[in-house]
C-alpha positions in Angstrom: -1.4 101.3 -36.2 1.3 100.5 -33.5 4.3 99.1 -34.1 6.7 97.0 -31.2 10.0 97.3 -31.4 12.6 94.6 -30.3 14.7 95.7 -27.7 17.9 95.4 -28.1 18.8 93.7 -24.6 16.0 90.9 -25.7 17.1 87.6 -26.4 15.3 84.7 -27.9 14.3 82.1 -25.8 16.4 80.0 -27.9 19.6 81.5 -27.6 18.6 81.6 -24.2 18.4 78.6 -23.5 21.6 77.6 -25.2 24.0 79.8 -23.4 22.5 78.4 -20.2 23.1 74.6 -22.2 26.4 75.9 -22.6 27.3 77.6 -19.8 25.9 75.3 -16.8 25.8 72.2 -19.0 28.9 71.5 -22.1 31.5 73.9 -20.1 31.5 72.3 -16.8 30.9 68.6 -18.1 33.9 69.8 -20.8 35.9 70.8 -17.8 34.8 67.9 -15.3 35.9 64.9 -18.2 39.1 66.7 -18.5 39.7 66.6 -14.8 38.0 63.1 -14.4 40.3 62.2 -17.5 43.7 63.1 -16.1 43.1 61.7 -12.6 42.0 58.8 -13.7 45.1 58.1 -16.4 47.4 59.3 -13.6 45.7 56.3 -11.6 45.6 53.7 -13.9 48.6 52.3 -13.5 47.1 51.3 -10.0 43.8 49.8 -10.6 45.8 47.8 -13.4 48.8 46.6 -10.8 45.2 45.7 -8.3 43.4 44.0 -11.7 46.7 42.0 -12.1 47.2 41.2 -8.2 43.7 40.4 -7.6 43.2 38.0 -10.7 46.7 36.5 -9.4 45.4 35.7 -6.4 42.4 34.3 -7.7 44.4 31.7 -10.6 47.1 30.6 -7.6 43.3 29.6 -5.4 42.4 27.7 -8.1 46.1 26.1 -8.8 46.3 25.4 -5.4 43.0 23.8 -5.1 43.6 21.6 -7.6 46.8 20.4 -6.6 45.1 19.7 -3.0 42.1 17.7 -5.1 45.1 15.3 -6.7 46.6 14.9 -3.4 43.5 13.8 -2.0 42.3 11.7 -5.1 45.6 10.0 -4.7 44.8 8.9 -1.6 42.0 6.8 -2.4 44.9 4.4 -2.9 45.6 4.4 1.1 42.5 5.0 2.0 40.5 2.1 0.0 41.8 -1.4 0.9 42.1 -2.9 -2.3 45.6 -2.7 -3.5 46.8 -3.4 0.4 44.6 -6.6 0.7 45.5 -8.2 -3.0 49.1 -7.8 -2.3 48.7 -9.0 1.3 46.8 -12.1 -0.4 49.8 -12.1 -2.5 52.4 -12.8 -0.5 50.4 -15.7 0.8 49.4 -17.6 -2.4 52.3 -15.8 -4.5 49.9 -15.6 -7.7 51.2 -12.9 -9.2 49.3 -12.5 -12.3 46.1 -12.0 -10.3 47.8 -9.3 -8.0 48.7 -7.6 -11.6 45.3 -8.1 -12.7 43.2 -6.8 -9.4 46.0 -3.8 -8.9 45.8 -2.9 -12.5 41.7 -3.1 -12.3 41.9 -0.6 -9.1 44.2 2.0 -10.9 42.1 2.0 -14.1 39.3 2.3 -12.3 40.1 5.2 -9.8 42.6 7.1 -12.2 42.0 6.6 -15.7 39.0 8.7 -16.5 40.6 11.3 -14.2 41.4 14.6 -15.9 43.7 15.7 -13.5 46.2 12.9 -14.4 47.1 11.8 -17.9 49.1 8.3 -16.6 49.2 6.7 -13.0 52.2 4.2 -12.0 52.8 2.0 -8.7 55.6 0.0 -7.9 55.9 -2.4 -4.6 58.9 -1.9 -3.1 60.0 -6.1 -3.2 60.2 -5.1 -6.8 60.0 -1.8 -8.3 60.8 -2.8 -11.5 57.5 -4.3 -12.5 55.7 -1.2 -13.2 51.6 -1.4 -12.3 50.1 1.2 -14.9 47.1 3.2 -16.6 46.8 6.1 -18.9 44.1 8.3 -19.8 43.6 8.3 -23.7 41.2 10.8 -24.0 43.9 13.4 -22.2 46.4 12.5 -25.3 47.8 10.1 -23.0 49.3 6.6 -24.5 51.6 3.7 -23.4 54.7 6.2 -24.1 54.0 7.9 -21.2 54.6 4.8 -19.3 57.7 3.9 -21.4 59.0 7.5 -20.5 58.5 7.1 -16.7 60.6 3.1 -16.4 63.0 4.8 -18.8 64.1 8.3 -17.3 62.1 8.4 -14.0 61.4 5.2 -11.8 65.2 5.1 -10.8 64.4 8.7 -9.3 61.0 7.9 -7.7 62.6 4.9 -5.9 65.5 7.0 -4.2 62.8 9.7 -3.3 60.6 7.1 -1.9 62.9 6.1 0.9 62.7 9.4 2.2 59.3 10.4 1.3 57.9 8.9 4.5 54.1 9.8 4.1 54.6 13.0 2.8 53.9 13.7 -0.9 56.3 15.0 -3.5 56.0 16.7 -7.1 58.9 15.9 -9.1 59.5 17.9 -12.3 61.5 16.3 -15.3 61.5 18.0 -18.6 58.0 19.4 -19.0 56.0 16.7 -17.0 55.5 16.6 -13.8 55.1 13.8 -11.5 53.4 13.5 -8.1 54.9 10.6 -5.7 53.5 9.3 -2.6 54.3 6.6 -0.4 51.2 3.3 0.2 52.1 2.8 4.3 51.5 -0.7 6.5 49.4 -0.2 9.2 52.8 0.2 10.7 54.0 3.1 8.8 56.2 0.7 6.7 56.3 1.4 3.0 55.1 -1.5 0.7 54.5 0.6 -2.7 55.0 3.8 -4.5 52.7 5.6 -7.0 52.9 7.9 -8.9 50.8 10.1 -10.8 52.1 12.1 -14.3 49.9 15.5 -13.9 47.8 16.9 -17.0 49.4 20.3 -16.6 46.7 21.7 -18.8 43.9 20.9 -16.0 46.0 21.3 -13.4 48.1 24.5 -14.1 45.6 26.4 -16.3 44.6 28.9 -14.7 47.8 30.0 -14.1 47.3 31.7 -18.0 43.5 33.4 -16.8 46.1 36.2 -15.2 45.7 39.7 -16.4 47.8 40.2 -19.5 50.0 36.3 -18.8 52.3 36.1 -21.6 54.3 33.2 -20.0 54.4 31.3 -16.2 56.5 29.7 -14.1 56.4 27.7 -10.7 58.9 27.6 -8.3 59.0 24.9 -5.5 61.9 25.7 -2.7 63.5 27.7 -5.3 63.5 24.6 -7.7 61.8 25.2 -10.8 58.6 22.8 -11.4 56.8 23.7 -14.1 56.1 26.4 -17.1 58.9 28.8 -18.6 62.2 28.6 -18.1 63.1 32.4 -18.8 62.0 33.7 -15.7 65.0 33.1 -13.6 64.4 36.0 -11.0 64.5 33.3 -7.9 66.5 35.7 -5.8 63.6 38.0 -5.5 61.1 35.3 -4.6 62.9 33.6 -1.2 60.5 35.6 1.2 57.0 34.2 1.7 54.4 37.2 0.3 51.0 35.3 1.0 50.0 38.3 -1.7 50.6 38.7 -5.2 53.0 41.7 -6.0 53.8 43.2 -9.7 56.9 45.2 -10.4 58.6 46.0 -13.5 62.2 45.1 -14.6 63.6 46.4 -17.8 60.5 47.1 -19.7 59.4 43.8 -18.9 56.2 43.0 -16.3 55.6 40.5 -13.8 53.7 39.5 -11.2 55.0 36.9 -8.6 52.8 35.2 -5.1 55.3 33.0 -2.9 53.6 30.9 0.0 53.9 28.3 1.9 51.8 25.0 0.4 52.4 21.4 3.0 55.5 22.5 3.9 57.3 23.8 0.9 57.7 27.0 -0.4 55.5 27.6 -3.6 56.3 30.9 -5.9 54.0 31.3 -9.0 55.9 33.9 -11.4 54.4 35.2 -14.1 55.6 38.0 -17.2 53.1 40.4 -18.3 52.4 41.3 -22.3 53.1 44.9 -22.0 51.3 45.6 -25.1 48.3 44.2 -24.0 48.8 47.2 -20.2 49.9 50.1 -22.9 46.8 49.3 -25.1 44.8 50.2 -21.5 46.6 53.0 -21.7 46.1 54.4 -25.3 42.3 53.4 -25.4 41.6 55.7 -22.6 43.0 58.5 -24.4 41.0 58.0 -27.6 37.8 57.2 -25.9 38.3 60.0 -24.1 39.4 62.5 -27.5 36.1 61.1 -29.3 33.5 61.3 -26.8 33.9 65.1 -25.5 31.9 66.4 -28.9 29.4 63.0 -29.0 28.9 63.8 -25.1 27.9 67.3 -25.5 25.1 66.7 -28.6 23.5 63.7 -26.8 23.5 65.5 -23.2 21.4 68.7 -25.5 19.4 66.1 -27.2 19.0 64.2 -23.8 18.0 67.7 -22.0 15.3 68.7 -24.8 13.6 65.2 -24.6 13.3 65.0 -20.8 11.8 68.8 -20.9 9.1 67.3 -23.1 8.4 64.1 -22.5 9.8 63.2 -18.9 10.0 66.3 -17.1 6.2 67.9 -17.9 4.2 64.4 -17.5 5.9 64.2 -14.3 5.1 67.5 -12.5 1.5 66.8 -13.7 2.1 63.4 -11.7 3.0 65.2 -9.0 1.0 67.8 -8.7 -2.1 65.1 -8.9 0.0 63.6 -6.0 0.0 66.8 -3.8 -3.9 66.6 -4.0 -4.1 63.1 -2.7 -1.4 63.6 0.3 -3.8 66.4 1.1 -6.7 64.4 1.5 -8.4 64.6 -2.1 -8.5 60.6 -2.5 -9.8 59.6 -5.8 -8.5 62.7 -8.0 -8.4 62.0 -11.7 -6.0 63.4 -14.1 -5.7 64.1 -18.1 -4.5 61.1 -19.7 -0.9 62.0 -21.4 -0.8 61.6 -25.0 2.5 60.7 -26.7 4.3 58.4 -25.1 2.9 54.8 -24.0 4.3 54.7 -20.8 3.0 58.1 -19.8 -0.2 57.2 -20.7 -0.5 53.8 -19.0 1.0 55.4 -16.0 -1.9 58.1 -16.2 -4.3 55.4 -16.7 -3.0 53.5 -13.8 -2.8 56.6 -11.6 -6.7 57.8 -12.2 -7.2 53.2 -11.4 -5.2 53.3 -8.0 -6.9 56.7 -7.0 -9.9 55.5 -7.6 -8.6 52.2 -5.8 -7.0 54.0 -3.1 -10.3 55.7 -2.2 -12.2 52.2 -2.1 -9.4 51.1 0.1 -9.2 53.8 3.1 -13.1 53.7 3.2 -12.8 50.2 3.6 -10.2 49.9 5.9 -11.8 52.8 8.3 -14.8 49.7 8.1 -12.3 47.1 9.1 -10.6 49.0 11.8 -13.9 49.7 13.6 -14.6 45.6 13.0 -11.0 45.1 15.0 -11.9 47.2 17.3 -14.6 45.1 18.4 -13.0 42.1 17.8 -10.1 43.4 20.5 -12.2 44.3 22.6 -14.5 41.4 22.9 -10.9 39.2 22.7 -9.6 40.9 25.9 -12.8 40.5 27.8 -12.3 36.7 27.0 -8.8 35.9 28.3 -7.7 34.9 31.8 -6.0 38.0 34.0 -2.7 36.0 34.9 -2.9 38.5 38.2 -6.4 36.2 39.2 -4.2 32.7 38.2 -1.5 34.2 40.3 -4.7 34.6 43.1 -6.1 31.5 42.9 -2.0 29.8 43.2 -2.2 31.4 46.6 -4.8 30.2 48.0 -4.3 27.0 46.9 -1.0 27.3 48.8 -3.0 28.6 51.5 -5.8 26.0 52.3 -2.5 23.3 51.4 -0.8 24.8 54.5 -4.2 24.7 56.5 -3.9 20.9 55.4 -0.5 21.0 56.6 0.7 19.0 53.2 4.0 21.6 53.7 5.1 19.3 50.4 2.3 20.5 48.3 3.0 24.0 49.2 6.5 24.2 49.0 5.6 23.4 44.9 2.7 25.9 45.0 5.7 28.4 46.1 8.1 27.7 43.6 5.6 27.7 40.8 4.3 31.1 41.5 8.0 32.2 41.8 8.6 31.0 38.2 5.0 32.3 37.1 5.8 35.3 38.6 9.1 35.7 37.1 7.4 35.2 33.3 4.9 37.8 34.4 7.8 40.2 34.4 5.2 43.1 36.5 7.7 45.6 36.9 8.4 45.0 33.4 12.8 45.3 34.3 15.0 43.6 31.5 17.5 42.9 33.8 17.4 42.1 37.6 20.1 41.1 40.3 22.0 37.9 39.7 20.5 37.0 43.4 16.8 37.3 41.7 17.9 35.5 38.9 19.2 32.6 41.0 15.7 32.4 43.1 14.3 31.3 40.0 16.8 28.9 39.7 15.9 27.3 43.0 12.4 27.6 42.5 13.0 25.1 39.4 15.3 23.0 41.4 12.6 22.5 44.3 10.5 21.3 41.9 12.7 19.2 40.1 13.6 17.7 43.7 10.1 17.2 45.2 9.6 15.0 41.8 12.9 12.5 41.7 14.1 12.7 45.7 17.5 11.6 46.0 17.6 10.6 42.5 18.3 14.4 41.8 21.5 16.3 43.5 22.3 19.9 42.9 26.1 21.4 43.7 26.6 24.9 44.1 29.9 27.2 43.9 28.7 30.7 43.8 30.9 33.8 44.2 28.6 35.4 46.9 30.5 38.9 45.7 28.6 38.8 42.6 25.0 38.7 43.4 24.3 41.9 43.1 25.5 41.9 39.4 22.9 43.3 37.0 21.7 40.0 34.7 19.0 39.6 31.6 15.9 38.1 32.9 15.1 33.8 32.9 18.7 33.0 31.4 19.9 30.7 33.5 16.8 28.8 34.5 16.3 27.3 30.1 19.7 25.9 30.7 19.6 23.9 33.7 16.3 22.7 32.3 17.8 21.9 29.5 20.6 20.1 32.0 18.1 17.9 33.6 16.8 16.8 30.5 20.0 15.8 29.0 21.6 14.9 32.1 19.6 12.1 34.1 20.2 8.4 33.4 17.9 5.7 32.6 17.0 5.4 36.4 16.4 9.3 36.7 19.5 9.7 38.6 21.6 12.5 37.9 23.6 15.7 39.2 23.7 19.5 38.3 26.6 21.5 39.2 26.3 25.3 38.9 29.4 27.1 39.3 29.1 31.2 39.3 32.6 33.0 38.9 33.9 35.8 37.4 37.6 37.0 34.7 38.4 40.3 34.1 35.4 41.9 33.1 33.0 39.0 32.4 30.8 36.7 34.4 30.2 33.1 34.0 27.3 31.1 34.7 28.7 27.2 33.9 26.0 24.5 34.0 27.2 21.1 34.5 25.2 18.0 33.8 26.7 14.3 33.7 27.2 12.9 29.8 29.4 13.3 27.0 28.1 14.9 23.8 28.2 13.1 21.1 29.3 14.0 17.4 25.1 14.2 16.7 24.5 16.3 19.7 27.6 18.9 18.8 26.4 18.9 15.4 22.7 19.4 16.3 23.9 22.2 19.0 26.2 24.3 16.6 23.1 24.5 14.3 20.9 25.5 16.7 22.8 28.2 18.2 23.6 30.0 14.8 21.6 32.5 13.2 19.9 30.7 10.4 18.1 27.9 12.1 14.9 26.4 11.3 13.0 26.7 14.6 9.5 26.1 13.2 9.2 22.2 15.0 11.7 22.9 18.1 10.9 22.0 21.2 10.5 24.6 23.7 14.0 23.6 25.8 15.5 24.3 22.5 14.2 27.0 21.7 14.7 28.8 25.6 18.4 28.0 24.9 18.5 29.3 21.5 16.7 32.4 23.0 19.0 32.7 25.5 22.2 32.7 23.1 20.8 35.2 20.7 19.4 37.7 23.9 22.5 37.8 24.8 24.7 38.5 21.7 22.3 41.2 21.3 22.5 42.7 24.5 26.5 42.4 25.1 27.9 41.4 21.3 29.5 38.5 19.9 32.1 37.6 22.7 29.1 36.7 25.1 26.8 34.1 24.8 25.5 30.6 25.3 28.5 27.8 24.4 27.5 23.6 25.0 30.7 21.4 25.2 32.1 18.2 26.6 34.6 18.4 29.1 37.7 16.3 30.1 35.7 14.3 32.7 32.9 13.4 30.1 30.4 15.6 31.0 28.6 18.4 29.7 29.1 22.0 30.3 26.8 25.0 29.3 28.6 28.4 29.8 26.9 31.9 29.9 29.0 34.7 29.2 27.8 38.4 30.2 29.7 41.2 30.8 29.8 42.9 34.3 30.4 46.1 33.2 26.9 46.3 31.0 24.0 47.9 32.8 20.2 47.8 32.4 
C-alpha cells in the first residue's frame, strides 16, 4: 500500500485563493480608499464652496424671475385700459363713486388672487389721499395692511412718484416691501400711482433653498431691502460679481452675488450654518472608518458569487457564441440550473439560434428575390443620358424651324438638366459654372414674362474662378421670383457677387418687405429641427442650401433672408474663399 505525502511547499486551494483575495483584492482597495479618502477630504472644502455657489446662483434666477413676473403683472395696469378710461370718464361726468367702484373692481380682479402680492394700492395724483385698495386674504393679508400703507407709507410713495418717471421702484419699510410704479398719459404725464405690498414668502423664498442659509439679506444700491439685518458687510459687496462668491469671516460663512437688475445694483447676501458644512465634514470620516472592514467581506462575498453563478454561465455563453461567429448557426447549449435568469437566458439563447438560423436562410432567399427585383427595376427606368438626347434634337429640328425662341429654352433647360445630372460627379465647380446655371434659369424666366421680368447684375469678374458647392445659387433666385413679382408679374432681381476678407457673398435681391409671418416662417425653416414633410420644393432647395453649406464651411456661412432699408428682400450666401473641393 502506498502512501502520498503532502509536500510541504503545497498549499490549499483555499488559502490560495485568499492570499491572492488579499493581496490583489483587500490590500490595494485598503490602500486605494485611503488615498481616494484623503484627496477627497482635502477637496471638499471645494466642491462644497461650488455646491453653495451653484445653488446661489440658481435661488438669485429664481428671485430675480419673480421680481421680473411682478413687474410685468403690474403692468397689466398700463397696459389694460380700464382704470385709464373710467378716470378719463371721470373727469367728464365727475361721478366718483362709480370711478371707486370700476377701479376697485379692476384691482380685485387682476391682484387679489395674486400670490405674489398680499395688498395692492393706487392713488390718482388730483388726490392721493383717497386710497383705491385690495388685499389677498388667503396670503394672511387683511385691511391692516392698507391702514399700515395711508398711515406710514403713502406720504413716501407720493414724493417718490414725482421722480419715478416710468421706471419702477421697491421701497423697503420695516419688513415689508413695497413696489411703486407710475400709470402714464399717452403723453408720459402721470395720473396715478400703485403700489403693490410684496408676499416676501413667494417672492423671496428661494432665497432660503441655498446650501446650508441660516439667514439672508438683499441689498439694493447698498440700501438694505429686505431679510436680516446683521449682515452689514456692504463694503465688500460695491463691485458687480455677476457670480456668487463664498468666503469666510470669523468663523462665520457667507455667500454673496451682486449684479446689476434695471438699473440698480442688486446684492443677495447670505450667512451659512457652519454646523450644517462641518457635519459634511465629520460624516465623511465615519463613513469612511466603518466601511473599510464591511467593504472587504462584501467585495470576498461578491468575488465567490460571481465565480459561481456569473462568471461560469457566462463563459459557457460565450463559448456557444464563438461557435455561431464561426459559422455553426443553430448551436444549442445545456440549460443552466440555479439561477432564473441564467436559465431563461439559456433558453432564449438555444430560441434565437435556432431563430437566427431560420433567419440567414431566409434572408439569403430574399436577397436573391432583390436581386431580381433590382435588376428588373433598372431595366425599367429612363437613362437621363437618352432624355438629355432626345432635348437635342428637339433643339435641333426647332433650329431647322428657325423658332430661335424655342430653342434658346431647349438650351437653357438642358443646361439646368445637365447641371442636376452632375456627370462628372464634382461637389464643387467654378463660380463662373455656377452662374451659367443662373442664366439658364433667368432665360427661361425671361422668355415667359418679357419685360415684365428685369435682372441687374454686379459681379466681381475677379471672383469667378472661385471654387463654389454645386446648384446654390439657382434655389434662391427661384425662390426670388416667386416671392418677388407683383400681382401683374412684374418684378426685378438684383444679384450682386462681392467679396470681405476671406468670405464670398452671393446677395439676391427681390422687391418686397417681409413680413412678421414670412420672418417667422423663414427662421423656422432654416433651423435644424424643421418639419419638412409637406414643403414645397422652393423651400426645401433653400433649406438645402443653408444646411449644405454649414456643413461644408461651419456655422458662420450660410443662407440668411432679411428686409432691407429700402423694403425689399435680400437673400445672402456666405462661403468661404479659402475652402477647396
Amino acid at each position: 500500500m502506498k502512501v502520498h505525502f503532502k509536500s510541504n511547499n503545497e498549499v490549499s486551494l483555499k488559502w490560495s485563493m485568499m492570499r491572492t483575495l488579499i493581496l490583489c483584492w483587500v490590500l490595494p482597495l485598503t490602500i486605494l480608499t485611503i488615498i481616494v479618502f484623503d484627496f477627497v477630504y482635502h477637496n471638499l472644502n471645494q466642491q462644497t464652496e461650488q455646491t453653495i455657489i451653484n445653488s446661489t446662483d440658481k435661488a438669485v434666477e429664481i428671485c430675480l424671475s419673480r421680481m421680473q413676473d411682478s413687474i410685468t403683472a403690474s403692468k397689466n395696469a398700463s397696459y389694460l385700459p380700464t382704470i385709464r378710461e373710467k378716470y378719463n370718464l371721470y373727469l367728464l361726468d365727475n361721478n366718483r363713486q362709480q370711478l371707486y367702484t370700476k377701479v376697485t373692481e379692476f384691482l380685485i380682479q387682476q391682484y387679489k388672487f395674486d400670490d405674489r402680492f398680499l395688498s395692492t394700492m393706487l392713488m390718482f395724483t388730483e388726490d392721493p389721499q383717497e386710497v383705491y385698495c385690495t388685499y389677498s386674504n388667503k396670503y394672511k393679508s387683511t385691511y391692516s395692511n392698507v391702514q399700515y400703507f395711508k398711515r406710514n407709507v403713502l406720504t413716501q410713495v407720493m414724493e417718490i412718484s414725482k421722480d419715478l418717471d416710468t421706471k419702477v421702484k421697491f421701497l423697503p419699510i420695516d419688513n415689508r416691501v413695497y413696489m411703486v410704479r407710475n400709470l402714464m398719459t399717452p403723453t408720459f404725464e402721470p395720473y396715478a400711482v400703485i403700489v403693490m405690498e410684496l408676499n416676501n414668502e413667494s417672492i423671496f423664498e428661494s432665497i432660503g433653498t441655498i446650501w446650508g442659509y441660516e439667514t439672508g439679506t438683499i441689498y439694493k444700491n447698498g440700501s438694505f431691502l429686505w431679510g436680516s439685518k446683521e449682515n452689514e458687510y456692504l463694503s465688500r459687496y460695491d463691485k458687480v460679481t455677476n457670480r456668487s462668491i463664498y468666503y469666510k469671516n470669523k468663523g462665520d460663512s457667507y455667500v454673496y452675488k451682486t449684479l446689476k437688475y434695471n438699473q440698480d445694483v442688486l446684492t443677495f447676501v447670505a450667512k451659512l450654518d457652519s454646523a450644517v458644512i462641518l457635519y459634511e465634514m465629520d460624516a465623511l470620516k465615519y463613513i469612511v472608518t466603518f466601511s473599510i472592514p464591511l467593504l472587504i467581506a462584501f467585495a470576498f462575498i461578491v468575488f465567490r458569487f460571481f465565480h459561481r453563478k456569473i462568471t461560469k454561465p457566462i463563459f459557457q455563453l460565450i463559448s456557444a457564441s464563438h461557435k455561431i461567429e464561426d459559422g455553426d448557426y443553430g448551436t444549442q447549449i445545456q440549460i443552466i440550473q440555479g439561477s432564473q435568469e441564467f436559465s431563461f437566458l439559456s433558453e432564449a439563447f438555444n430560441s434565437m439560434s435556432l431563430k437566427l438560423k431560420h433567419q440567414f436562410e431566409q434572408i439569403f432567399l430574399e436577397e436573391l428575390a432583390l436581386k431580381d427585383a433590382r435588376i428588373m427595376a433598372l431595366q425599367s427606368q429612363i437613362n437621363p443620358h437618352f432624355l438629355n438626347n432626345t432635348l437635342e434634337i428637339i433643339n435641333w429640328e426647332a433650329r431647322l424651324m428657325e423658332n430661335y425662341k424655342v430653342s434658346g429654352m431647349i438650351e437653357a433647360l438642358s443646361t439646368i438638366l445637365g447641371a442636376t445630372m452632375n456627370r462628372r460627379q464634382q461637389q464643387h465647380i467654378p463660380l463662373a459654372e455656377e452662374l451659367s446655371y443662373a442664366d439658364a434659369y433667368f432665360f427661361i424666366i425671361s422668355t415667359r414674362l418679357g419685360e415684365r421680368f428685369q435682372v441687374v447684375k454686379e459681379i466681381d469678374e475677379s471672383l469667378l474662378q472661385v471654387p463654389v458647392p454645386r446648384l446654390i445659387i439657382q434655389p434662391i433666385i427661384e425662390n426670388a421670383v416667386e416671392h418677388g413679382m407683383n400681382a401683374q408679374n412684374q418684378g426685378v432681381v438684383t444679384l450682386h457677387i462681392f467679396s470681405e476678407e476671406d468670405k464670398l457673398f452671393i446677395e439676391v435681391r427681390n422687391q418686397g418687405e417681409l413680413t412678421a409671418i414670412d420672418k417667422e416662417r423663414i427662421d423656422a425653416l432654416l433651423s435644424d429641427d424643421f418639419d419638412v414633410e409637406n414643403e414645397r420644393s422652393t423651400s426645401l432647395g433653400i433649406r438645402n442650401v443653408n444646411r449644405r453649406l454649414k456643413i461644408i464651411y461651419g456655422y458662420d456661412c450660410g443662407l440668411s433672408i432679411k428686409s432691407d432699408k429700402d423694403g425689399s428682400t435680400v437673400s445672402t450666401i456666405i462661403v468661404k474663399l479659402n475652402k477647396t473641393n
